[in-house]
C-alpha positions as CSV (number, residue, x, y, z in Angstrom):
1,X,-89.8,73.1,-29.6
2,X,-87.0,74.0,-27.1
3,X,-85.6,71.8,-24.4
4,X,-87.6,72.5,-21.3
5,X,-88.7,71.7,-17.7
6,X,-91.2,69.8,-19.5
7,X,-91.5,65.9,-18.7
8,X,-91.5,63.1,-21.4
9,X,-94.7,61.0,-20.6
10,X,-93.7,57.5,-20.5
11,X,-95.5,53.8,-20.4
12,X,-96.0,52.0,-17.4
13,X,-94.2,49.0,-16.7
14,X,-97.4,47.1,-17.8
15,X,-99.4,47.5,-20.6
16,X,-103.1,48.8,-20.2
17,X,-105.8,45.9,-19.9
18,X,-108.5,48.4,-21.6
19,X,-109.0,47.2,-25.1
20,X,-109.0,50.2,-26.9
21,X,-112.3,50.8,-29.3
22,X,-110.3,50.7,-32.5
23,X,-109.4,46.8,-31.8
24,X,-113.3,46.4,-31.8
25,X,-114.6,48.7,-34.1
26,X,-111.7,46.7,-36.7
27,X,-113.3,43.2,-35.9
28,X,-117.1,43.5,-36.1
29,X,-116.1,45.7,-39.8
30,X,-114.0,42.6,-40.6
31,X,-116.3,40.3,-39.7
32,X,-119.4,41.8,-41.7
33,X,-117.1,41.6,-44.3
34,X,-115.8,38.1,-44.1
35,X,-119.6,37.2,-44.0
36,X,-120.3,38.4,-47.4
37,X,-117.4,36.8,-48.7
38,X,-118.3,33.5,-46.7
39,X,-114.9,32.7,-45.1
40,X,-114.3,30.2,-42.9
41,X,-113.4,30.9,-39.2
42,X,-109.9,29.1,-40.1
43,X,-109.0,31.2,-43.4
44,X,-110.5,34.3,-41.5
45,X,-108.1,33.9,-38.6
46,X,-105.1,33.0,-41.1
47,X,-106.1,36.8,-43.1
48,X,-106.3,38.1,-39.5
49,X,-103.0,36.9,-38.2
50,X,-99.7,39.2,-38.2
51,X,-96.7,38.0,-39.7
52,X,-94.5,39.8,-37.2
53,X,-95.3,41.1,-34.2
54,X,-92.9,43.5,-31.9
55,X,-92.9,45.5,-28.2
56,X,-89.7,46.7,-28.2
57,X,-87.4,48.5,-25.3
58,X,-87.0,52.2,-26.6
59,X,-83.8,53.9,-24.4
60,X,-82.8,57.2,-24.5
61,X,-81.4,60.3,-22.5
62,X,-83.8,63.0,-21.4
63,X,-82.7,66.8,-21.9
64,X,-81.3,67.0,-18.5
65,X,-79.3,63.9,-19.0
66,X,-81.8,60.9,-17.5
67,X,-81.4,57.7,-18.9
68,X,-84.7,56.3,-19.3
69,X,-86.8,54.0,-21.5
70,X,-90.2,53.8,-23.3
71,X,-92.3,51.0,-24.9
72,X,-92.0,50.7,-29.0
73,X,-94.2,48.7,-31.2
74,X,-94.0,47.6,-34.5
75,X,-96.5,44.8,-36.0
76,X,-96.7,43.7,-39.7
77,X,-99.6,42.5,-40.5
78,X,-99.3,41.4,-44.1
79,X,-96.5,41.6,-46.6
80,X,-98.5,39.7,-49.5
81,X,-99.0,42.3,-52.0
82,X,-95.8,44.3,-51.1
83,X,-93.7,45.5,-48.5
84,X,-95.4,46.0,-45.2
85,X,-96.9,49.7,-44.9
86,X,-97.4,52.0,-42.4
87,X,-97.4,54.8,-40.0
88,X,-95.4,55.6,-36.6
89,X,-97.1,57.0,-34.2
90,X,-95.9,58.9,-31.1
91,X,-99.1,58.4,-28.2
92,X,-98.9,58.0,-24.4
93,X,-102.0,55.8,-24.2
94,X,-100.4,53.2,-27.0
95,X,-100.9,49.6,-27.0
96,X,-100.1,46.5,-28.9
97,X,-104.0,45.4,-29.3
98,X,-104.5,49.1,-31.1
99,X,-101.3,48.6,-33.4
100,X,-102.5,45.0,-34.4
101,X,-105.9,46.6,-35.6
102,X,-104.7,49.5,-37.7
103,X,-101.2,47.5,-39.0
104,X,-104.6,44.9,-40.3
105,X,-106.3,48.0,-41.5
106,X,-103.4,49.1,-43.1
107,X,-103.2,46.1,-45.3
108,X,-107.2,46.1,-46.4
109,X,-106.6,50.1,-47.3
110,X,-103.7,49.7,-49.7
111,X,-105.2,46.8,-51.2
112,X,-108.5,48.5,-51.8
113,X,-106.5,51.7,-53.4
114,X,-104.2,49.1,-55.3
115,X,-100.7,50.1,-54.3
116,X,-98.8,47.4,-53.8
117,X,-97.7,47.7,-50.2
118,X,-99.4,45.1,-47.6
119,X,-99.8,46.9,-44.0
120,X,-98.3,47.7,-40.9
121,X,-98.5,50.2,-38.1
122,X,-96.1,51.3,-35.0
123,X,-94.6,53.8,-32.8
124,X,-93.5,54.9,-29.5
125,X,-96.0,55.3,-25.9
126,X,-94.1,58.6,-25.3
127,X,-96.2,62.3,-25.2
128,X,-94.9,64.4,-27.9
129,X,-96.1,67.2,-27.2
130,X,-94.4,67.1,-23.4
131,X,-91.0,66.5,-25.5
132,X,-88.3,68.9,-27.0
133,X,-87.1,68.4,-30.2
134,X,-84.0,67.0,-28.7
135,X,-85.5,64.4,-27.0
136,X,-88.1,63.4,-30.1
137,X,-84.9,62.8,-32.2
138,X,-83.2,60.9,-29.6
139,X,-86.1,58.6,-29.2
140,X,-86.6,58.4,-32.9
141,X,-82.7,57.4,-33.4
142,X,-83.1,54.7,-30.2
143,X,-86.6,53.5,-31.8
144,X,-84.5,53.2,-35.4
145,X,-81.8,51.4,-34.4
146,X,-84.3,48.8,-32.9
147,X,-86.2,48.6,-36.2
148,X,-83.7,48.6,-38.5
149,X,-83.0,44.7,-38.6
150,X,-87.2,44.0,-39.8
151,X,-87.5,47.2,-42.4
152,X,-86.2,48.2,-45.2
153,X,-87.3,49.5,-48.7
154,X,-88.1,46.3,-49.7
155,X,-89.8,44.5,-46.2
156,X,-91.4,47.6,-44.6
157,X,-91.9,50.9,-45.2
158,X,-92.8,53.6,-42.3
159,X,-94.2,56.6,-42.5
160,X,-95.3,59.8,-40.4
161,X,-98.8,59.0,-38.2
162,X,-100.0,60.9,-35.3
163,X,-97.6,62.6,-33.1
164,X,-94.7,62.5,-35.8
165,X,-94.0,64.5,-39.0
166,X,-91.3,64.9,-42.1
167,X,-88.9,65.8,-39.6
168,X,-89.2,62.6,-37.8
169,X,-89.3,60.4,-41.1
170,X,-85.8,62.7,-41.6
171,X,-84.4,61.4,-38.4
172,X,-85.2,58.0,-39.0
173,X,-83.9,57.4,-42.1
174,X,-80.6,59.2,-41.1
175,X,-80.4,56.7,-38.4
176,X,-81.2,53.8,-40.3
177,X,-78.5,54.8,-43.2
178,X,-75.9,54.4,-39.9
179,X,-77.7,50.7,-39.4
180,X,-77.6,49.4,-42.9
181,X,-77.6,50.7,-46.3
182,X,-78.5,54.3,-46.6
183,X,-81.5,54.3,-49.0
184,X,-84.2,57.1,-49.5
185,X,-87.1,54.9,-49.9
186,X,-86.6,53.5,-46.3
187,X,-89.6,55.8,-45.4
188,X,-92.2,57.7,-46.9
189,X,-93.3,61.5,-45.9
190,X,-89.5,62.4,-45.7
191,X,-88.9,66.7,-46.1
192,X,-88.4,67.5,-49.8
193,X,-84.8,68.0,-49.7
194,X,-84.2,64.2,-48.6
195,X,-85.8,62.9,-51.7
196,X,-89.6,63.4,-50.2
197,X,-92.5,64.1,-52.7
198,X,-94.4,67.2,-53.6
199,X,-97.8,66.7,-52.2
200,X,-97.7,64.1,-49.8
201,X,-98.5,66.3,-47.1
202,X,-101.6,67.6,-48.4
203,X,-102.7,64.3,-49.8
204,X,-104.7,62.8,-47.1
205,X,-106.5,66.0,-46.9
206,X,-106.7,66.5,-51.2
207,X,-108.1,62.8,-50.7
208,X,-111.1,63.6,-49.0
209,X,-111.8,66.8,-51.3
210,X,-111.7,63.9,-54.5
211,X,-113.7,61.2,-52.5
212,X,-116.6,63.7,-51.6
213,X,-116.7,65.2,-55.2
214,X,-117.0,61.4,-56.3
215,X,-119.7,60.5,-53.8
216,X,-121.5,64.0,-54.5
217,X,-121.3,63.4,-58.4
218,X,-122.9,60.1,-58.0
219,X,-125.6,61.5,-56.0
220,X,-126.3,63.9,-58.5
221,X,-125.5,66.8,-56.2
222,X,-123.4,69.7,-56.7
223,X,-120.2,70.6,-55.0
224,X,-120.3,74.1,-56.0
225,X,-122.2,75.3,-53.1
226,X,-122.7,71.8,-50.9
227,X,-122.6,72.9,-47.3
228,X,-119.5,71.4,-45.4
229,X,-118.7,70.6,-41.9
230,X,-115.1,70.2,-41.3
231,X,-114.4,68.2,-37.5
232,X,-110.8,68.6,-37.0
233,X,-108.5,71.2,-38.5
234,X,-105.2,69.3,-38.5
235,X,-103.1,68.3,-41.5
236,X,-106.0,66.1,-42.9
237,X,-108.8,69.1,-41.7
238,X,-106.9,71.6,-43.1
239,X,-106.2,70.6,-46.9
240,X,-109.6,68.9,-46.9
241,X,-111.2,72.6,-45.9
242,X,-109.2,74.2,-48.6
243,X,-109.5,71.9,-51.6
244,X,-113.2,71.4,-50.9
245,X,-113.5,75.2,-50.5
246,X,-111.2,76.0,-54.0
247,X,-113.8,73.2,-55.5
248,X,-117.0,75.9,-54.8
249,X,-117.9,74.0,-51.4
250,X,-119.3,76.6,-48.5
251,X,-117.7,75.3,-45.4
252,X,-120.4,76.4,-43.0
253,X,-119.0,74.4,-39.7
254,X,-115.2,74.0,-38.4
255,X,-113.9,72.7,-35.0
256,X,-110.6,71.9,-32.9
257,X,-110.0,70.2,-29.4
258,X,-110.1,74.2,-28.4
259,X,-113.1,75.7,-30.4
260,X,-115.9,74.8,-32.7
261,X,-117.4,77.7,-35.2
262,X,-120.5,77.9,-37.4
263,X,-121.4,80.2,-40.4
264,X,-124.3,79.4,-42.5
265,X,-123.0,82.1,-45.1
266,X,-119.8,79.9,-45.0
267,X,-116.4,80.6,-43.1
268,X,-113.2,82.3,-44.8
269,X,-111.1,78.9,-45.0
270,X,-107.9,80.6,-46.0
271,X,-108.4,83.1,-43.6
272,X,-109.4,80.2,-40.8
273,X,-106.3,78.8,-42.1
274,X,-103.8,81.4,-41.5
275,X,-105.3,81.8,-37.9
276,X,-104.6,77.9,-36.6
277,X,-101.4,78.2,-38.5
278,X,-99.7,80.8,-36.3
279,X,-101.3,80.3,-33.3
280,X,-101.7,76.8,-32.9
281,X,-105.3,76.8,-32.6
282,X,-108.5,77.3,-33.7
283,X,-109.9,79.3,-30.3
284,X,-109.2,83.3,-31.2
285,X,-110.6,83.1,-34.1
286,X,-113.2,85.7,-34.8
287,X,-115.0,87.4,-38.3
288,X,-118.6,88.8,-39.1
289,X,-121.3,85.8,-39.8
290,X,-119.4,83.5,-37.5
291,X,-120.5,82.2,-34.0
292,X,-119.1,79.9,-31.3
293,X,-120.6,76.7,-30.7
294,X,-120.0,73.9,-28.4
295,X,-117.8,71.4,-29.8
296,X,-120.1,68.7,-29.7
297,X,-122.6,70.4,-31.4
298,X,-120.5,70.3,-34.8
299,X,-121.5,67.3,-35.7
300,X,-125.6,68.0,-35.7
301,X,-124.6,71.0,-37.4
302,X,-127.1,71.2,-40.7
303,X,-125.3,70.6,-44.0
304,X,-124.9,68.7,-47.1
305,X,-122.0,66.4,-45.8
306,X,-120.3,66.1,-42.4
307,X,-116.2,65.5,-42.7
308,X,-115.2,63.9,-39.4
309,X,-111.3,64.8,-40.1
310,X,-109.8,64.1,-36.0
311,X,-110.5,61.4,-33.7
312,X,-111.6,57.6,-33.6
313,X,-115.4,56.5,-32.2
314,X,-116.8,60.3,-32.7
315,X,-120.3,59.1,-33.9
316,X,-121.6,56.4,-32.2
317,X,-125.0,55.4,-30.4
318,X,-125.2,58.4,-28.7
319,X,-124.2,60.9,-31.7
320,X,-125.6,60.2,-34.4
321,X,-128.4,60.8,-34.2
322,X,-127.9,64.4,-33.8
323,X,-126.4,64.0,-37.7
324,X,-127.8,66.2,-40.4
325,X,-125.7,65.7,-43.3
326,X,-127.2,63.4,-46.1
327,X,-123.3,62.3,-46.3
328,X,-120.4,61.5,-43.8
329,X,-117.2,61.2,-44.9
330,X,-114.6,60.0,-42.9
331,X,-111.6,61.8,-42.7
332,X,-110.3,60.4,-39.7
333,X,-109.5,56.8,-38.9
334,X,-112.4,54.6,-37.3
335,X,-114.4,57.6,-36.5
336,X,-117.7,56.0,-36.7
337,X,-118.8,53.0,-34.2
338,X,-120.6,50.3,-36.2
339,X,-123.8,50.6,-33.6
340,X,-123.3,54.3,-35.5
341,X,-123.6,52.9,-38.7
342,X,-126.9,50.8,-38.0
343,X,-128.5,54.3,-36.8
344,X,-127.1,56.4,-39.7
345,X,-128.1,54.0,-42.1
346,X,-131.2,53.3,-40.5
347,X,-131.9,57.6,-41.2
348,X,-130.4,57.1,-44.8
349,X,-127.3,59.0,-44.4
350,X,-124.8,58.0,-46.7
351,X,-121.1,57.2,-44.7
352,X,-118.0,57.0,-47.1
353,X,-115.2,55.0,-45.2
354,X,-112.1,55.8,-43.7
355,X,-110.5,53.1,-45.1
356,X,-111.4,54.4,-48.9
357,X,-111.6,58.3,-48.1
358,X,-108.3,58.9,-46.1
359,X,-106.4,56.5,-48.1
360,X,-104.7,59.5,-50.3
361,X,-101.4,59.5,-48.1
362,X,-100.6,55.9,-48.6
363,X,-101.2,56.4,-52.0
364,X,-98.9,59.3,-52.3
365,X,-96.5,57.2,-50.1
366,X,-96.4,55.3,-52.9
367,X,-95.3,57.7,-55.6
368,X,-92.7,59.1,-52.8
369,X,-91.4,55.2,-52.6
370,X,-91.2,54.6,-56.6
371,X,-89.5,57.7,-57.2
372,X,-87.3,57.1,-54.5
373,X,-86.6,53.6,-55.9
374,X,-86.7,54.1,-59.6
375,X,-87.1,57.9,-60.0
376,X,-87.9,60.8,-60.7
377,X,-90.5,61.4,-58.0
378,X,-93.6,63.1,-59.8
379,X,-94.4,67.0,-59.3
380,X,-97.1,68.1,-58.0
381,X,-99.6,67.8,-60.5
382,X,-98.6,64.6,-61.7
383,X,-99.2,63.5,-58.0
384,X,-102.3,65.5,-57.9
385,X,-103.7,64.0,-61.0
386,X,-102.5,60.5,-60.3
387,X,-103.8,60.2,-57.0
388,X,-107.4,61.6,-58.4
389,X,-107.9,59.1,-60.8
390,X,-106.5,55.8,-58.3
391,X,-109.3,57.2,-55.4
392,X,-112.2,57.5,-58.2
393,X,-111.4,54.7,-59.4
394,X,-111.4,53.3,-55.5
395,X,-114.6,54.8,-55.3
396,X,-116.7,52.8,-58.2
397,X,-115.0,49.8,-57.0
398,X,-116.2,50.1,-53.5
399,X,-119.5,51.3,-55.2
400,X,-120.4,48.4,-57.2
401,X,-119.0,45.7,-54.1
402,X,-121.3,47.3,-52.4
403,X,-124.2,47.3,-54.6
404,X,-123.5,43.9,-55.2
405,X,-123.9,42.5,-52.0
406,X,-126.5,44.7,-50.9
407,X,-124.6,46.2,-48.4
408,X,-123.2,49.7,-47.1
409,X,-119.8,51.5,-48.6
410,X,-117.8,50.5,-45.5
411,X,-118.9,46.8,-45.8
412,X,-118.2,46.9,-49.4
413,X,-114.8,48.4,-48.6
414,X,-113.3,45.7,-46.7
415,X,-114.9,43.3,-48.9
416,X,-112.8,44.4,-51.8
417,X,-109.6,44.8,-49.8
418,X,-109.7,41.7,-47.9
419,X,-110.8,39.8,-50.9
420,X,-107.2,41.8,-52.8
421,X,-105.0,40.4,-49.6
422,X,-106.4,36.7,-49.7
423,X,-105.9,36.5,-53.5
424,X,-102.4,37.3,-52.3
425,X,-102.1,35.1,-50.2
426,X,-103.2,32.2,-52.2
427,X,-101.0,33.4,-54.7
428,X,-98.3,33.1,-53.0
429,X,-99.2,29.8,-50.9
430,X,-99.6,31.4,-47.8
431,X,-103.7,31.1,-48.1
């Protein structure tokens, strides 16, 4: 984006008092979890706890030559299976309280997947979309060069989250080779020609498509013509839509922040594709069978499975029960309240977690970190194949925990991953 009149959004001097609903939604999931597993209010608080926890000053120069500053966090949660993992994102409305919960989350998900990464989350409280290039890379540099001491290949690996892309991984690492040793594997979700991996970008999205197949296969229900709803046509929306789609899926429902469509004959995904691709958007749009809808009405669309693919707390108490799919599968992170889960349960609606179903980029994280480290980073269908078999596999474990304790997916998901990160821990003497 060109350098415009345009004004970077920065954080206030003090950092919102609103608890955001991710910190919650994290602890009452944690908590039915750590009942199952009968831990102790002391050992639960010691899994809780971050290792490391950072607000950093972020300076940098505006386009017309400001010198100005913006907030920058960084928390590790847990580096006992591995080098801390996670994203950065770039949000105006970021706060440490929301960093702590997903950096925990973060650790849970690449334990349940069985990477061996722990967890960690950061970023920047600066708009991107009110930024020029020029400015992004001159807060990503500032933001490096404040991080480089407490990363590294080996201590903590970040990669692109909301608001940031391969470009900004590029920047990063650039900056952090001026800081200390120049190494590849510093981040994950780099651009191809600076030792990135084929597929990574579409993982998230290809990790959904292989989740749902799983779930649907168990159910005895067939993908070939299982009506979809797609919420959110992003990166994650937009692979989902088309692997799900190439799999023999009708995708019957699609929405954006600007539109929301419905075809009960099913909606040309490719051709949907091309349209958000050039313009931006998924208003404009237009083809024979499809009609507007409100945007909240996606979600009580009817269908076979609803793919919840954009933002946090989406279904909760006053949602879900407009649901109709027999599954939900959660594309996005923490997009279902647990007061959600009680009613969608209640209905027998079947929710696949976040913390299983979008767990397809870390995973390919992985393979772009190995390669980077040890090489070659796979090809595509290595990556394809390999990240397949680690999310059914994922699946059956989450499955069975769940069956054991007589409890839903999500419940059995954090069962297994907290239950990974305290063996860890214990392992290591930090239990």
């Amino acid at each position: 984006m060109p350098c415009s009149s345009a004004r970077v959004s920065v954080s206030s001097d003090s950092p919102s008092s609103t608890v955001p609903p991710s910190v919650d939604i994290v602890a009452q999931n944690v908590h039915r979890a750590a009942r199952h597993l009968r831990l102790s209010p002391e050992r639960l608080d010691r899994l809780r706890m971050p290792e490391r926890t950072m607000t950093l000053k972020v300076p940098y120069t505006t386009a017309d030559g400001r010198s100005t500053a913006v907030r920058g966090y960084r928390v590790q949660h847990s580096s006992a299976r591995g080098p801390a993992k996670g994203g950065l994102r770039y949000h105006p409305e970021m706060s440490l309280d929301e960093v702590k919960a997903l950096a925990e989350l973060m650790s849970y998900k690449t334990a349940l997947v069985g990477v061996p990464f722990g967890g960690a989350k950061g970023g920047v409280a600066v708009d991107p979309r009110t930024c020029c290039d020029a400015e992004r890379e001159a807060v990503t540099r500032s933001f490096a060069r404040r991080l480089a001491p407490v990363v590294g290949p080996r201590r903590d690996v970040p990669a692109p989250d909301a608001g940031t892309d391969a470009q900004t991984m590029a920047w990063f690492a650039d900056e952090y080779a001026r800081e200390a040793r120049p190494t590849p594997a510093i981040v994950t979700g780099k651009p191809l020609s600076q030792g990135g991996a084929a597929g990574r970008d579409e993982a998230t999205g290809r990790g959904v498509c292989v989740v749902t197949q799983a779930v649907l296969a168990d159910h005895d229900v067939d993908i070939a013509g299982a009506r979809i709803v797609i919420q959110g046509l992003g990166n994650v929306g937009s692979h989902a839509a088309r692997c799900l789609a190439n799999a023999g899926a009708t995708i019957v429902g699609v929405a954006d922040a600007t539109a929301a469509l419905h075809a009960p004959h099913g909606i040309d995904v490719a051709a949907v594709c091309r349209h958000v691709a050039s313009t931006g958007r998924l208003r404009g749009y237009m083809a024979p069978g499809v009609r507007p809808i409100r945007g909240p009405d996606v979600l009580g669309l009817d269908c076979d499975v609803l793919v919840p693919a954009a933002l946090g707390g989406v279904l909760h108490a006053g949602t879900a029960s407009d649901v109709q799919a027999q599954f939900v599968v959660e594309g996005a992170n923490l997009p279902t309240t647990p007061a959600a889960d009680d009613r969608l349960a209640q209905r027998g609606v079947t929710v696949v977690p976040d913390l299983l179903v979008n767990a397809g980029g870390v995973t390919a994280s992985f393979f772009e970190w190995e390669g980077n480290l040890n090489g070659p980073v796979r090809t595509l269908a290595e990556t394809r194949s390999d990240l397949a078999g680690i999310l059914q596999r994922a699946y059956h474990t989450v499955r069975d925990a769940a069956t054991e304790h007589a409890t839903s997916l999500r419940t059995g998901a954090y069962i297994v991953g907290m239950r990974r990160v305290l063996a860890a821990m214990d392992a290591n003497g930090a239990g």
